[in-house]
Structures are given as C-alpha cells and as structure tokens.
ROMIKOL-498076 format. One line per 5 residues: number of its first residue (from 1); their letters; for each residue x, y, z of C-alpha. Coordinates in steps of 0.1 Angstrom, whole numbers, plus 2048, in hexadecimal, padded with zeros to 3 digits. Each point is the difference from the previous one (the first is absolute). Example, Ala and Ser with C-alpha at 12.3 -4.5 7.8 and 13.67 -1.06 7.14 Angstrom:
<nodes>
1> AS> 87B/7D3/84E ~ 80E/822/7F9
</nodes>
This chain:
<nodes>
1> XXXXX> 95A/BFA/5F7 ~ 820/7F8/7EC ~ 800/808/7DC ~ 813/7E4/7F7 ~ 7E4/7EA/807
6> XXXXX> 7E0/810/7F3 ~ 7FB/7E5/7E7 ~ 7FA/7ED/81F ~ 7E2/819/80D ~ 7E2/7F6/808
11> XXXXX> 7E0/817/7F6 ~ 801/809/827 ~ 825/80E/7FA ~ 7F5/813/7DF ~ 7E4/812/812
16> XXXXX> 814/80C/81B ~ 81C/80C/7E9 ~ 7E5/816/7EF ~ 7F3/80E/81F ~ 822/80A/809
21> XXXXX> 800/815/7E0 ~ 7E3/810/806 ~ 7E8/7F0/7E8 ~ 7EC/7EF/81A ~ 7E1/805/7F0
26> XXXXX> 802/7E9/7E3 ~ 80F/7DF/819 ~ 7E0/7F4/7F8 ~ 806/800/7DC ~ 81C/7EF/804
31> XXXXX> 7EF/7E3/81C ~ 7E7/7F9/7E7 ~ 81B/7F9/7E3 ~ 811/7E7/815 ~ 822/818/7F7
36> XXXXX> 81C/7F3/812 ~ 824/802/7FF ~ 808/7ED/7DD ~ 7DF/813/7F2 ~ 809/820/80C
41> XXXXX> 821/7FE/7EE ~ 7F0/7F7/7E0 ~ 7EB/819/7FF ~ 801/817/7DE ~ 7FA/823/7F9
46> XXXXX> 7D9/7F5/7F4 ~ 7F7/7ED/819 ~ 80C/819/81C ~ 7E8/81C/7EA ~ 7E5/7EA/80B
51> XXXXX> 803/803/826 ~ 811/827/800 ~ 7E6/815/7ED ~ 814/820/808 ~ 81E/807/7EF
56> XXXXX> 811/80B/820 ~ 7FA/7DE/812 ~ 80F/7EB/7E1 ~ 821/815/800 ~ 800/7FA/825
61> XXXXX> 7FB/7DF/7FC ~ 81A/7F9/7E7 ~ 81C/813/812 ~ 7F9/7E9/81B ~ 7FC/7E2/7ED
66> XXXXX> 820/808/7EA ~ 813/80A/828 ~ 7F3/7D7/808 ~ 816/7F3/7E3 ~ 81C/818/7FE
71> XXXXX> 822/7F0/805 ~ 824/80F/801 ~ 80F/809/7DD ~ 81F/804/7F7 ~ 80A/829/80D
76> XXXXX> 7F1/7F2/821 ~ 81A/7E5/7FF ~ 81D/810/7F9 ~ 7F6/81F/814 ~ 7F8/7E8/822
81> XXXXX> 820/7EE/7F7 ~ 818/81C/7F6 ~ 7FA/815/822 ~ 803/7DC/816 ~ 822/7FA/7ED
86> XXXXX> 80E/824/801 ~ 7F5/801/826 ~ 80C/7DA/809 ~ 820/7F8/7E9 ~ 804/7DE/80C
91> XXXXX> 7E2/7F7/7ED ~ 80E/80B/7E0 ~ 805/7E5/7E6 ~ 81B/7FD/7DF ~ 7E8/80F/7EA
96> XXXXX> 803/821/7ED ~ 7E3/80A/815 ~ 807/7F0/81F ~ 7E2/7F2/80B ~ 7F7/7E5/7DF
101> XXXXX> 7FC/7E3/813 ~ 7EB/811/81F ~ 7EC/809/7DE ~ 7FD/7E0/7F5 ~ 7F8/7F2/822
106> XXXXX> 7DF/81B/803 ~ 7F7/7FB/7E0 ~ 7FF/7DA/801 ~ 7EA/807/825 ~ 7E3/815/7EC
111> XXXXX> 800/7E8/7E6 ~ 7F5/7E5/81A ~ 7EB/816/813 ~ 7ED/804/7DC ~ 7F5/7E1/7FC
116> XXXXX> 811/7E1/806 ~ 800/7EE/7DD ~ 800/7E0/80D ~ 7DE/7FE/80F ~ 7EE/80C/7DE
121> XXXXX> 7EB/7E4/7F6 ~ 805/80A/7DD ~ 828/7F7/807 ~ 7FA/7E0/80F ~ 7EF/7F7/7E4
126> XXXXX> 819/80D/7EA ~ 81B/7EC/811 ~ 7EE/7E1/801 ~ 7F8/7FF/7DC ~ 826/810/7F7
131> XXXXX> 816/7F9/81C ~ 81E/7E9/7F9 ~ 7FF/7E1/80E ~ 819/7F8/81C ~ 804/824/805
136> XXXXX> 81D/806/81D ~ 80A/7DE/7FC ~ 829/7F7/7F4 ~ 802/7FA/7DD ~ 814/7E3/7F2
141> XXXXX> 820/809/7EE ~ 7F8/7FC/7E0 ~ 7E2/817/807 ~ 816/819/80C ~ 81A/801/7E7
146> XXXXX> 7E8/811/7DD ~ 7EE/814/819 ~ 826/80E/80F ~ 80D/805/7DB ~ 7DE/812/7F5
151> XXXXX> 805/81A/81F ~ 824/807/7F1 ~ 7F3/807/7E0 ~ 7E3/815/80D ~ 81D/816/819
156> XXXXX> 810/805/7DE ~ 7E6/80B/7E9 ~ 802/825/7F4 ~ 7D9/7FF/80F ~ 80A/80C/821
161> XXXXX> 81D/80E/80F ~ 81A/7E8/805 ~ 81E/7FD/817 ~ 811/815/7EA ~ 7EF/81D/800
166> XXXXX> 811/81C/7EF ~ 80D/7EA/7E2 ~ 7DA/7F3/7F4 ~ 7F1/825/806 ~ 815/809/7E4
171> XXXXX> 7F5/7E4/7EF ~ 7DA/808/807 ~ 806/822/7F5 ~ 80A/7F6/7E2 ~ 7E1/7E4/7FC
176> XXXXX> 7E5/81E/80A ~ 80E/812/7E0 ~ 7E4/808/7E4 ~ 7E9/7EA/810 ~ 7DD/80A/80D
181> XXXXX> 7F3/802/823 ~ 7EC/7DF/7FA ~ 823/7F1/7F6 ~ 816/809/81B ~ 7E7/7F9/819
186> XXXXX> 7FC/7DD/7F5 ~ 825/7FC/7FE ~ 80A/80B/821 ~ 7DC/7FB/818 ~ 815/80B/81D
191> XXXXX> 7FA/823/7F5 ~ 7DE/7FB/810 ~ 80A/7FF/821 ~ 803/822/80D ~ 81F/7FA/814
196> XXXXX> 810/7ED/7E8 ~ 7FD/817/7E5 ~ 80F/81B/819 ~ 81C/7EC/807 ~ 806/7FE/7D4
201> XXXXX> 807/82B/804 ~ 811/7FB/818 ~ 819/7E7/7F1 ~ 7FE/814/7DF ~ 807/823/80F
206> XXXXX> 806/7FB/825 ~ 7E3/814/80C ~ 7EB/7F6/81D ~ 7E2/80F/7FA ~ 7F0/7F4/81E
211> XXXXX> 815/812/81A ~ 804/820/7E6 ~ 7DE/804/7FC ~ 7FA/7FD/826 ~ 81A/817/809
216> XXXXX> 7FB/818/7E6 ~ 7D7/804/806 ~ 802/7FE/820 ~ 80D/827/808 ~ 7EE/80D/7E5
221> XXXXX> 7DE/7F3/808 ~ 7F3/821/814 ~ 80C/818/7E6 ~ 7ED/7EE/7E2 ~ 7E1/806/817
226> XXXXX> 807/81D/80A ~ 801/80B/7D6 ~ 7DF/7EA/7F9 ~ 7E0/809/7F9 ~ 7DE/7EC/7EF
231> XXXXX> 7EA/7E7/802 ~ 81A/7E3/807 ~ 80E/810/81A ~ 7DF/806/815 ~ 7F5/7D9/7F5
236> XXXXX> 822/7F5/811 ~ 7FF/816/81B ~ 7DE/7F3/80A ~ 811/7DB/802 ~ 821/80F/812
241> XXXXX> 7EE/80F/81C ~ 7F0/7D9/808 ~ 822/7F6/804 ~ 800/7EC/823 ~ 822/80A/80B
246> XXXXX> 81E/813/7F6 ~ 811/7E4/7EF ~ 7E5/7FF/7E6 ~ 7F5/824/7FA ~ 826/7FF/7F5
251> XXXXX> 7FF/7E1/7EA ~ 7DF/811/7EE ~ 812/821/7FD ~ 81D/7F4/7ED ~ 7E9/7EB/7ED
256> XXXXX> 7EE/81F/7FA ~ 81A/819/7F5 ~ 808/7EA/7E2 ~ 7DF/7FE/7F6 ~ 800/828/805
261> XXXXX> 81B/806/7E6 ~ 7F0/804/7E0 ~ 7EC/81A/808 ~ 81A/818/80C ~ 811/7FD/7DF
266> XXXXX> 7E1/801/7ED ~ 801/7E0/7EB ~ 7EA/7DF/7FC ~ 7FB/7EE/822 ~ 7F0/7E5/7E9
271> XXXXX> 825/7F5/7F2 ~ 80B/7F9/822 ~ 7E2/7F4/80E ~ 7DB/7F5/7F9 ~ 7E2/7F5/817
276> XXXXX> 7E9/7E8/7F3 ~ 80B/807/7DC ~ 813/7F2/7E3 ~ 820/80D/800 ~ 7FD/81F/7E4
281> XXXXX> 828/7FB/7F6 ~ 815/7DF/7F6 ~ 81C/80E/819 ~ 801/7F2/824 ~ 7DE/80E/80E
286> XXXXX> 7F8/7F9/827 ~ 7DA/7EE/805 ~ 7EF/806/821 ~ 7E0/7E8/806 ~ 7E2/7FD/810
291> XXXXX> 7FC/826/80A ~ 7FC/820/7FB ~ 820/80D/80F ~ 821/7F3/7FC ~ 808/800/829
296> XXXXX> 7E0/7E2/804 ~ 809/7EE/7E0 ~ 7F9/7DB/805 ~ 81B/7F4/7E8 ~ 81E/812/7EF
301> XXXXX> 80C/7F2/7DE ~ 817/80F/7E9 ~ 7F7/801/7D4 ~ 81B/805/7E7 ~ 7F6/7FD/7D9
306> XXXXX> 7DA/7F2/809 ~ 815/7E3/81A ~ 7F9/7FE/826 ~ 81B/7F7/813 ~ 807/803/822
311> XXXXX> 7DC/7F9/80D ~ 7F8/7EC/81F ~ 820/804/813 ~ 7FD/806/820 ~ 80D/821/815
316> XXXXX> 7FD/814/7DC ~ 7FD/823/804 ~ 803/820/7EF ~ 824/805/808 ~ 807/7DD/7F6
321> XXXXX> 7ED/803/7E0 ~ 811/821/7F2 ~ 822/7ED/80B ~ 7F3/7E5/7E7 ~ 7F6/815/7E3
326> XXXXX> 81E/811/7FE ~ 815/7DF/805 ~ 7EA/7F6/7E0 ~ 809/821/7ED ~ 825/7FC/806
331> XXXXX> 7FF/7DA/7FB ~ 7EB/803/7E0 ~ 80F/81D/7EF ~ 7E1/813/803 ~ 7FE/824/7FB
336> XXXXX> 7F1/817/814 ~ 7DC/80C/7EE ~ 801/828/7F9 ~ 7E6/805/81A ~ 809/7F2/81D
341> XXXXX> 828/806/7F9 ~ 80A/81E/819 ~ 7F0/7EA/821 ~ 813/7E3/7F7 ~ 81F/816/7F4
346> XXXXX> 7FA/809/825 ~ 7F8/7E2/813 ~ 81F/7F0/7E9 ~ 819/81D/80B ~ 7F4/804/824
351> XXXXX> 7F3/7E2/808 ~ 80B/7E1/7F5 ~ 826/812/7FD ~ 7FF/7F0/7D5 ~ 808/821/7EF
356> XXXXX> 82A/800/7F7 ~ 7F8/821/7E8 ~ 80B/824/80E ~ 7E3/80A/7E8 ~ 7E0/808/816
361> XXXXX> 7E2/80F/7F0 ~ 7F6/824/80B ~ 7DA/7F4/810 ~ 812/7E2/814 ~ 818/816/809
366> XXXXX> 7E7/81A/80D ~ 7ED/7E9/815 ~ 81E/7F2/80F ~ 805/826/80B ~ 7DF/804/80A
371> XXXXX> 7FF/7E2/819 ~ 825/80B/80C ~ 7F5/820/809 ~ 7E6/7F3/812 ~ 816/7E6/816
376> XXX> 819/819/807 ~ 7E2/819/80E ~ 7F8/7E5/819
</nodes>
C-alpha cells in the first residue's frame, strides 16, 4: 500500500496494515470503529490509549503511525541532493549550493503529494465567497496602470529586500536600531520567513549559514556521540535506530548532535531548546511540539522575547531552526545569555564560520580538542 495515499484507505486497508505490525489481535477493535484511512490519521494520543491498554503496544503504535506520516525534511534534502550533484555534475545548477532549483522542484512535489489544496471544500468555499471576479481574465488598461504603479512602490519599500540589496540593508540596520522585537518584526515581516531572514546575514555579513552549518556538523557528528552520555541521548537513540534507511539515520543524527551539545558543556538545554514549554528566556529559544522528543516533534517554531515566528513552514528542522536563531541573534543584536554562551561561542566559531575574534574561550577551545582528537584516532 502506498503511503502517499492512506487518507484514501478503507477500514479493510487499516486492518491489514495492523496485522502487518503485529497487532493483529485488536483488528477487531479497529473493524468495529469503522477506523479507516482519514480516521486512522486523526487519531490522538487519548483515543489510541483506548484501544492499546499496554504501554508497549501504544509506543508501537505511534512509531508506526508517526513512520505513516513522515515526510523528507530538509538534511534529507540536501543530503539526497548533495551526493546526486557531487556524483552527476551535469545536474548542478548556479546556486551556491548547486542543486536549489532540484530543491525547489522536490519540495513543490511533497507539497502536492500532502494534500492538494484545491480539492478542500473549505477552499472552495473560501474562493467562492473571496475570489476576484474575472480571475485570469485581461484587464483593461486603465485597470492595469494603479495596479503596475502599486507593484513599483511595493518592490521599493524598505519592507522587503529590494533590487538593491546591499544599499537598504544598511538602511534596515539602521531602522532595527533601539527598537523592540515586536517593532522590527512588524517593520520588516520578511524576517518570518526562514529563508528570507537567512538570506538578511547573509547580505549583512556574507555568511551562508546553510552550507556552513552543513559542512561543518557534518564531520563532527560521530565524535559529539561518541563524548555523549544521558537521558537525551538514549530517547534519540531509540528514534535513530527506526530510521528506514541510511539516508535518514543520517539526517536524524545531525539533527541529533545539535540537540546533544548542551549537555557536554554543561549548560541550560532549555535556552536553546524547549518541548511542550514556554520558552524560560526572551532570547531566541527553539519550540518542539506535539511530543515528547524533539526527533517526532509534530511542528517546530521558533520564540524570541514571548514572539513565535517561524512556525508552520514546511521542511523545518532542527538544523534549519538553529540556523534561524542565530540569524535572529546576529540580526537583532542579541547577546548571547550567560548560560548557554560557550555552545553557541562554539556552534558560532565552528559552525556557522561568524566568529572574526582570535579570542577563543578556554572550554570551547577544549572541546574543539576533544572532538579533534577523536577524528584524527579514526
């Protein structure tokens, strides 16, 4: 049965993906409830309590269930992508990383896989009671004229970046001065959009923090396991080993090893990231969803000063997420808070490729050692 169409399952097709996980003893359970493939995905944590009375069953269940609805993220993206480009040049593209518009192509193919919009009855509605009328039809000249006018004021409003790039980010620099988080975020709303507000460090201090964080995890991920230790690292271990091939036990592992930092230098995971909570800090704070480990969360959002940004957008992940909270440290001015300061000092320095001091601090510096020595014992 193809996972792109359970929604489409009848109760028949439920029952006999149950059996195949080895819960054919409660089918009937699931006969008598009518549950069939828009039911099944609808499902919540209570009502599956109901039918699973053992633990065991429920988290067997779930890891299923959650396996049903997984689609690719971003590391899965760029990890499928990078190796086809590196291994086939041809298919390389302009783009810094070489493969943006195959990404934009894959992405735009899982977004229609989804769900296709179109077919909602709640859209059609919608559309009927909002659409323009004469949609896709020519519009008479003097129609055209304001409407050609307003899109030339609109391309040259400080609200967005404009054709000239690196003359208004100057400009919004100065704007963003002594205002509040609320302030600049209302000024300049393209500082929601995740790759948008990437592309704003990049213009202000030519850093792509997308490829350097890639490239820069990516070879220490084993040593930064290797050095862990806790209960996070057994919770994530337990979702790693699920992995269905190669290509994702990598994307979880790198999504992992961030998550793995704070605990090797001791300080607050709850200023980088928090599960079901309030953010404890006003400084850019992570927000997983819907779970109780960061690996299954159903949607990741990211807070700064009680503000939650960045939510809903599709293909965020982990390593997308830190990208964007320290894209909103360096594009706010926020400093880094006391106990959380040597991992991003880290992640900043070895990471993300920011750092321009020769100054390094002596437990960043010893880490960095640590997970040296360990790549040149391999």
């Amino acid at each position: 049965m193809e996972k792109s169409a359970v929604e489409e399952w009848t109760v028949e097709n439920v029952v006999e993906w149950i059996s195949g996980l080895g819960l054919g003893n409660f089918t009937a359970k699931f006969t008598g409830e009518e549950i069939d493939g828009e039911t099944l995905l609808g499902l919540t944590e209570h009502m599956i309590g109901k039918i699973f009375r053992t633990m065991k069953d429920q988290v067997k269940f779930l890891k299923a269930l959650e396996n049903l609805k997984r689609y690719p993220d971003h590391i899965m993206y760029s990890t499928v992508l990078s190796t086809l480009c590196c291994k086939y040049r041809f298919l390389r593209d302009d783009s810094q990383t070489g493969y943006a518009t195959l990404l934009e192509i894959l992405r735009n193919k899982f977004k229609k896989e989804r769900k296709t919009l179109i077919s909602v009855e709640t859209v059609e509605d919608m559309k009927k009671k909002f659409g323009a009328v004469g949609r896709g039809r020519k519009r008479a000249p003097e129609q055209q004229q304001p409407l050609m006018e307003k899109r030339r004021e609109s391309m040259q409003s400080e609200e967005f970046p404009g054709e000239d790039e690196h003359s208004t980010v100057h400009t919004r620099e100065r704007m963003m001065e002594k205002k509040s988080t609320e302030e600049v975020l209302g000024l300049f709303p393209f500082l929601k959009h995740p790759k948008l507000l990437l592309h704003e460090v990049e213009l202000r201090f030519g850093v792509n923090l997308e490829r350097n964080l890639m490239s820069g995890l990516s070879r220490m991920v084993d040593p930064i396991f290797r050095l862990s230790s806790g209960h996070l690292l057994t919770t994530v271990m337990s979702y790693i080993e699920d992995a269905s091939d190669k290509t994702q036990e990598n994307g979880l592992r790198m999504n992992a090893a961030l998550l793995l930092l704070p605990a090797l230098f001791r300080e607050r995971e709850n200023l980088l990231f928090v599960v079901d909570q309030v953010p404890p800090s006003p400084t850019p704070t992570i927000v997983f969803k819907g779970t109780t480990s960061p690996l299954a969360a159903d949607d990741i959002s990211v807070c700064v000063d009680g503000i939650e940004i960045l939510s809903d957008y599709p293909g965020m992940d982990i390593t997308l997420a830190v990208e964007c909270i320290f894209s909103l440290y360096f594009s706010l001015g926020i400093e880094y808070p006391k106990a959380l300061k040597k991992i991003l000092t880290f992640m900043e320095r070895y990471f993300m490729k920011l750092s321009t001091s020769d100054k390094v601090p002596l437990p960043v510096l010893k880490m960095y050692s640590q997970i040296t020595a360990l790549l040149l014992g391999e």
